[in-house]
N, C-alpha and C positions, 0 to 999 in steps of 0.2 A: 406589788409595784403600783398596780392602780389604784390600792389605798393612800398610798405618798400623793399621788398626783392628785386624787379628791381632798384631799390634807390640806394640798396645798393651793388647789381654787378657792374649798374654803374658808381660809384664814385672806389671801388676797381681796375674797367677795366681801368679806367682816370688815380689813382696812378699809378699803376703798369703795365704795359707793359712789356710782355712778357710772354714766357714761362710757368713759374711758379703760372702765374696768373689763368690758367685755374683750378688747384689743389685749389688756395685760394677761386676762383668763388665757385667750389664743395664743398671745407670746409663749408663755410657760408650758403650754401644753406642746407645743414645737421645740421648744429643748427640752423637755421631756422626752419625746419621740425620737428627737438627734441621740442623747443622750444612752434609751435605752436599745436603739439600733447600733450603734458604735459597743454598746456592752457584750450584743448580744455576737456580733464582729469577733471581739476578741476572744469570748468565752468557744467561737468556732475556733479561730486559731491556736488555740491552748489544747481544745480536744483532738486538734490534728498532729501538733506538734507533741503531743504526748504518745500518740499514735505509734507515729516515725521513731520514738526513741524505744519504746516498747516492740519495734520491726527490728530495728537496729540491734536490742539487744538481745532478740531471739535470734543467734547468728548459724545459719543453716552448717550439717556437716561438711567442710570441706575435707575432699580425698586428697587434695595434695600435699594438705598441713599434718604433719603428724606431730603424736607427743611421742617422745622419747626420751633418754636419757640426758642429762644436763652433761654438759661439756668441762672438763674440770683440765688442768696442764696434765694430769696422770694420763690421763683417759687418752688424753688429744698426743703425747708423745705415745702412747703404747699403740695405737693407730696408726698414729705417722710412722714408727720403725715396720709396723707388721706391711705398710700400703708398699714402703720402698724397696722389700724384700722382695714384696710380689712383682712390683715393676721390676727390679732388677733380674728375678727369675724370667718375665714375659722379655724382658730385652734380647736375656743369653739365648732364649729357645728359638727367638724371631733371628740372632744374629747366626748362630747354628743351621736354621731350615736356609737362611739366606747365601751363607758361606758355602755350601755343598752345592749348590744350583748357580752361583757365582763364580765355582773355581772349576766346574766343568765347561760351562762355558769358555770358549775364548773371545777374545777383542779382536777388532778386527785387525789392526798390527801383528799381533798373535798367527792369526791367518794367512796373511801376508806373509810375514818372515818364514812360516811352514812349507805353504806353496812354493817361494824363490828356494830353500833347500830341498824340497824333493823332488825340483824339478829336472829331469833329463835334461841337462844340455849339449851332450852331444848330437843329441839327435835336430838344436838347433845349430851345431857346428858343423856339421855332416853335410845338411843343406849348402850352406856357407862355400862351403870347400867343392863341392859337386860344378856348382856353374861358375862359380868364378877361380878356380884355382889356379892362381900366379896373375892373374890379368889385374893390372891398374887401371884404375877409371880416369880418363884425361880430361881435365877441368876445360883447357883452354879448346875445344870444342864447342865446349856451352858458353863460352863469352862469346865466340865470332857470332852465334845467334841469335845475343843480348845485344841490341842497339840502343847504345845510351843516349843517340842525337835526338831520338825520337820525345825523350823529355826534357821538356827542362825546369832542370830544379833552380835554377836561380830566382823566380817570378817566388 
Protein backbone atom coordinates (compact mmCIF):
# COMPACT_ATOMS: atom_id res chain seq x y z
CA UNK A 1 0.00 0.00 0.00
CA UNK A 2 2.79 2.34 0.70
CA UNK A 3 4.25 1.49 -2.50
CA UNK A 4 1.05 2.94 -4.41
CA UNK A 5 1.25 5.93 -2.40
CA UNK A 6 5.40 6.52 -3.07
CA UNK A 7 4.14 5.54 -6.90
CA UNK A 8 2.10 8.18 -6.69
CA UNK A 9 4.25 11.24 -5.18
CA UNK A 10 6.37 10.18 -7.49
CA UNK A 11 4.91 10.52 -10.79
CA UNK A 12 2.94 13.85 -9.26
CA UNK A 13 6.99 15.16 -8.18
CA UNK A 14 7.94 14.26 -12.11
CA UNK A 15 4.66 16.25 -13.48
CA UNK A 16 4.68 19.10 -11.50
CA UNK A 17 7.68 20.90 -10.40
CA UNK A 18 7.41 23.32 -8.25
CA UNK A 19 6.03 25.07 -5.50
CA UNK A 20 2.69 24.13 -5.42
CA UNK A 21 3.69 20.61 -5.75
CA UNK A 22 4.38 20.13 -2.01
CA UNK A 23 0.49 21.18 -1.18
CA UNK A 24 -0.72 18.42 -4.09
CA UNK A 25 2.12 15.67 -2.45
CA UNK A 26 -0.01 16.51 1.03
CA UNK A 27 -3.36 16.55 -0.65
CA UNK A 28 -2.82 12.94 -2.05
CA UNK A 29 -1.44 11.68 0.85
CA UNK A 30 -4.70 12.58 2.91
CA UNK A 31 -6.86 10.73 0.66
CA UNK A 32 -4.75 8.16 0.78
CA UNK A 33 -5.00 7.91 4.61
CA UNK A 34 -9.04 8.60 4.18
CA UNK A 35 -9.11 6.28 1.78
CA UNK A 36 -7.01 3.39 3.42
CA UNK A 37 -8.84 4.02 6.97
CA UNK A 38 -12.36 3.64 5.44
CA UNK A 39 -10.89 0.20 3.83
CA UNK A 40 -9.55 -0.89 6.68
CA UNK A 41 -13.45 0.09 8.29
CA UNK A 42 -15.04 -2.12 6.18
CA UNK A 43 -12.61 -5.03 5.95
CA UNK A 44 -13.41 -4.78 10.11
CA UNK A 45 -16.95 -4.99 9.32
CA UNK A 46 -16.87 -7.96 6.98
CA UNK A 47 -14.76 -9.95 9.72
CA UNK A 48 -17.41 -9.20 12.17
CA UNK A 49 -20.19 -9.90 9.99
CA UNK A 50 -18.85 -13.08 8.88
CA UNK A 51 -18.27 -13.89 12.48
CA UNK A 52 -22.11 -13.60 13.40
CA UNK A 53 -23.08 -15.72 10.45
CA UNK A 54 -20.59 -18.45 11.32
CA UNK A 55 -22.46 -17.91 15.41
CA UNK A 56 -25.65 -18.18 13.73
CA UNK A 57 -24.91 -21.18 11.91
CA UNK A 58 -23.38 -23.15 14.66
CA UNK A 59 -27.02 -23.31 16.24
CA UNK A 60 -26.67 -24.63 19.91
CA UNK A 61 -28.84 -28.11 20.95
CA UNK A 62 -32.15 -27.05 21.67
CA UNK A 63 -34.06 -29.64 24.20
CA UNK A 64 -37.27 -28.57 23.12
CA UNK A 65 -37.02 -28.99 19.29
CA UNK A 66 -37.03 -32.46 18.59
CA UNK A 67 -36.80 -34.52 15.27
CA UNK A 68 -39.25 -36.98 14.56
CA UNK A 69 -41.25 -38.39 12.34
CA UNK A 70 -42.90 -36.33 9.45
CA UNK A 71 -46.52 -35.92 9.66
CA UNK A 72 -48.21 -37.64 6.71
CA UNK A 73 -52.73 -37.67 6.57
CA UNK A 74 -52.12 -41.71 7.41
CA UNK A 75 -50.17 -41.15 10.32
CA UNK A 76 -52.23 -37.93 11.53
CA UNK A 77 -55.81 -39.98 11.17
CA UNK A 78 -54.31 -43.25 12.74
CA UNK A 79 -53.41 -40.63 15.90
CA UNK A 80 -56.38 -38.78 15.68
CA UNK A 81 -58.84 -42.23 15.90
CA UNK A 82 -56.33 -43.78 18.56
CA UNK A 83 -56.21 -39.79 20.83
CA UNK A 84 -60.21 -39.98 20.60
CA UNK A 85 -60.67 -43.45 21.76
CA UNK A 86 -58.56 -42.52 24.61
CA UNK A 87 -60.48 -39.36 25.40
CA UNK A 88 -63.47 -41.18 25.09
CA UNK A 89 -62.26 -43.98 27.39
CA UNK A 90 -60.81 -40.98 30.25
CA UNK A 91 -64.47 -39.29 29.76
CA UNK A 92 -66.58 -42.74 30.60
CA UNK A 93 -64.15 -43.53 33.57
CA UNK A 94 -64.37 -39.68 34.89
CA UNK A 95 -68.35 -39.77 34.16
CA UNK A 96 -68.48 -43.22 36.15
CA UNK A 97 -66.13 -42.16 39.23
CA UNK A 98 -68.39 -38.97 39.00
CA UNK A 99 -71.98 -40.62 38.71
CA UNK A 100 -71.57 -42.91 41.93
CA UNK A 101 -70.51 -39.88 44.23
CA UNK A 102 -73.26 -37.73 42.49
CA UNK A 103 -76.08 -40.23 43.09
CA UNK A 104 -75.39 -40.92 46.58
CA UNK A 105 -75.34 -37.66 47.32
CA UNK A 106 -78.66 -35.90 47.66
CA UNK A 107 -79.74 -32.08 46.78
CA UNK A 108 -80.91 -30.30 48.89
CA UNK A 109 -84.68 -30.52 47.68
CA UNK A 110 -83.99 -34.19 47.99
CA UNK A 111 -83.48 -33.48 51.72
CA UNK A 112 -86.05 -31.48 52.24
CA UNK A 113 -88.73 -33.53 50.67
CA UNK A 114 -87.08 -36.52 53.08
CA UNK A 115 -87.26 -34.60 56.40
CA UNK A 116 -91.25 -33.05 55.55
CA UNK A 117 -91.96 -37.15 55.07
CA UNK A 118 -90.38 -38.64 57.98
CA UNK A 119 -91.41 -36.24 59.97
CA UNK A 120 -93.70 -37.03 63.09
CA UNK A 121 -96.63 -34.91 62.85
CA UNK A 122 -98.52 -35.83 65.35
CA UNK A 123 -96.52 -35.16 67.88
CA UNK A 124 -96.76 -31.56 66.29
CA UNK A 125 -100.75 -32.04 66.48
CA UNK A 126 -100.80 -33.34 69.93
CA UNK A 127 -99.22 -29.98 70.97
CA UNK A 128 -101.90 -28.26 69.05
CA UNK A 129 -104.77 -30.01 70.57
CA UNK A 130 -103.37 -29.93 74.39
CA UNK A 131 -103.73 -26.01 74.92
CA UNK A 132 -106.04 -24.99 72.73
CA UNK A 133 -108.66 -27.65 72.31
CA UNK A 134 -112.10 -26.12 71.09
CA UNK A 135 -111.09 -22.60 72.18
CA UNK A 136 -111.29 -19.88 69.17
CA UNK A 137 -109.20 -16.96 69.28
CA UNK A 138 -111.36 -13.61 69.16
CA UNK A 139 -109.88 -11.14 66.68
CA UNK A 140 -112.16 -8.30 67.74
CA UNK A 141 -110.22 -8.04 71.11
CA UNK A 142 -106.99 -7.07 69.21
CA UNK A 143 -108.78 -4.40 67.17
CA UNK A 144 -110.28 -2.34 70.44
CA UNK A 145 -106.32 -2.19 71.20
CA UNK A 146 -105.33 -1.11 67.62
CA UNK A 147 -106.05 2.75 67.65
CA UNK A 148 -106.27 3.71 64.17
CA UNK A 149 -106.75 7.64 65.21
CA UNK A 150 -103.35 7.68 66.34
CA UNK A 151 -102.17 7.69 62.61
CA UNK A 152 -102.85 9.19 59.86
CA UNK A 153 -102.48 7.88 56.73
CA UNK A 154 -103.97 10.53 54.67
CA UNK A 155 -100.62 13.03 54.86
Amino acid sequence: MTKSLMADIDTLREEYIGAHVVLMILQTTQEFLANLAEEEEKAELQRQGEALNAAAGEVAHDPTIRQGTAVTKELFAEWSKKHFLEKERREKEYEKAHHKASASALTGRQLWDNTLRSAEWDLFDAGEKDNNEGEDVDYSLAQDELDEDCYNLED
